[in-house]
C-alpha positions as CSV (number, residue, x, y, z in Angstrom):
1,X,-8.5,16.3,9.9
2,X,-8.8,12.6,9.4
3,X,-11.2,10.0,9.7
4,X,-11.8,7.5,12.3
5,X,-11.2,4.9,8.8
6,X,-8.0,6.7,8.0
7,X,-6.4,6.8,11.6
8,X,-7.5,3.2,12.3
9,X,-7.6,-0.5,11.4
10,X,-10.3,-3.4,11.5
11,X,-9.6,-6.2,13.2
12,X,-9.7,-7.7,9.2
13,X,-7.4,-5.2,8.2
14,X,-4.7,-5.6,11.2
15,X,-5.1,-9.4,10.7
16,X,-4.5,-9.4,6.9
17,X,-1.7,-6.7,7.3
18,X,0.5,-9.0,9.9
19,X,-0.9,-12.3,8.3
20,X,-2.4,-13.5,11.7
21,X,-5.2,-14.8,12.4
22,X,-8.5,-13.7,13.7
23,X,-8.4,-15.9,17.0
24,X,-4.7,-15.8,17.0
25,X,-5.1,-12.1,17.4
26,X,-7.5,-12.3,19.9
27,X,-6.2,-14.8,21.7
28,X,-2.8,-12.6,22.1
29,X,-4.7,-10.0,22.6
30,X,-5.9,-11.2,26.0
31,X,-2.2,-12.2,26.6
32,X,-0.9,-8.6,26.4
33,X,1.2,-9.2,23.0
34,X,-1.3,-6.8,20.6
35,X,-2.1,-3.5,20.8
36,X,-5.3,-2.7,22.3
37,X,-8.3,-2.0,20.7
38,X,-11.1,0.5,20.9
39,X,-15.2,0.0,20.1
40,X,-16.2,2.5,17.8
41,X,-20.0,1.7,17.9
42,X,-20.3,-2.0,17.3
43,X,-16.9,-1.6,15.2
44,X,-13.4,-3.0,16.8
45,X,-10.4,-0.9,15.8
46,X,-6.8,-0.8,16.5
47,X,-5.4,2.9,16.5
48,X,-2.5,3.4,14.0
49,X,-0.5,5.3,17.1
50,X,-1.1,1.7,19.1
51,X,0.5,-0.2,16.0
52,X,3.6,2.2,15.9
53,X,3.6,1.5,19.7
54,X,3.4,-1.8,19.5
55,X,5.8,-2.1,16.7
56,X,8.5,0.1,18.7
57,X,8.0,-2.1,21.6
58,X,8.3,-5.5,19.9
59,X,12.0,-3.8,18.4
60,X,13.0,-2.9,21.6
61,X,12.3,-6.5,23.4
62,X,14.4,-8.1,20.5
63,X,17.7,-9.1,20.7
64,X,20.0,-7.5,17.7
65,X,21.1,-10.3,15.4
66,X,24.7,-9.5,16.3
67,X,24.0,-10.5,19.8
68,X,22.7,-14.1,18.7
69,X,26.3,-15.0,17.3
């Protein structure tokens, strides 16, 4: 079984992963356009299932670059 640490991100983590900033990410967080986060404690974390969600969803609201021609 794995850890909590292993099955989740900081905030830090998520930020430095997708190169976006702290408020940024809050900010869009209260817009909808991040996954959601859980307290763990006094710890913020973003669930790796919630990335791959949120990941999958982003791909599907994209238009394919053949489209754009």
């Amino acid at each position: 079984m794995q850890s909590h640490a292993q099955n989740a991100y900081t905030v830090a983590q998520f930020c430095a992963k997708y190169k976006v900033h702290r408020s940024t990410f809050y900010r869009n967080l209260k817009r909808g356009l991040m996954p959601p986060v859980i307290k763990i404690g006094s710890s913020t974390r973003i669930l790796r299932e919630d990335e791959e969600a949120w990941i999958e969803s982003a791909k599907a609201k994209s238009i394919p670059f053949s489209d754009r021609l």
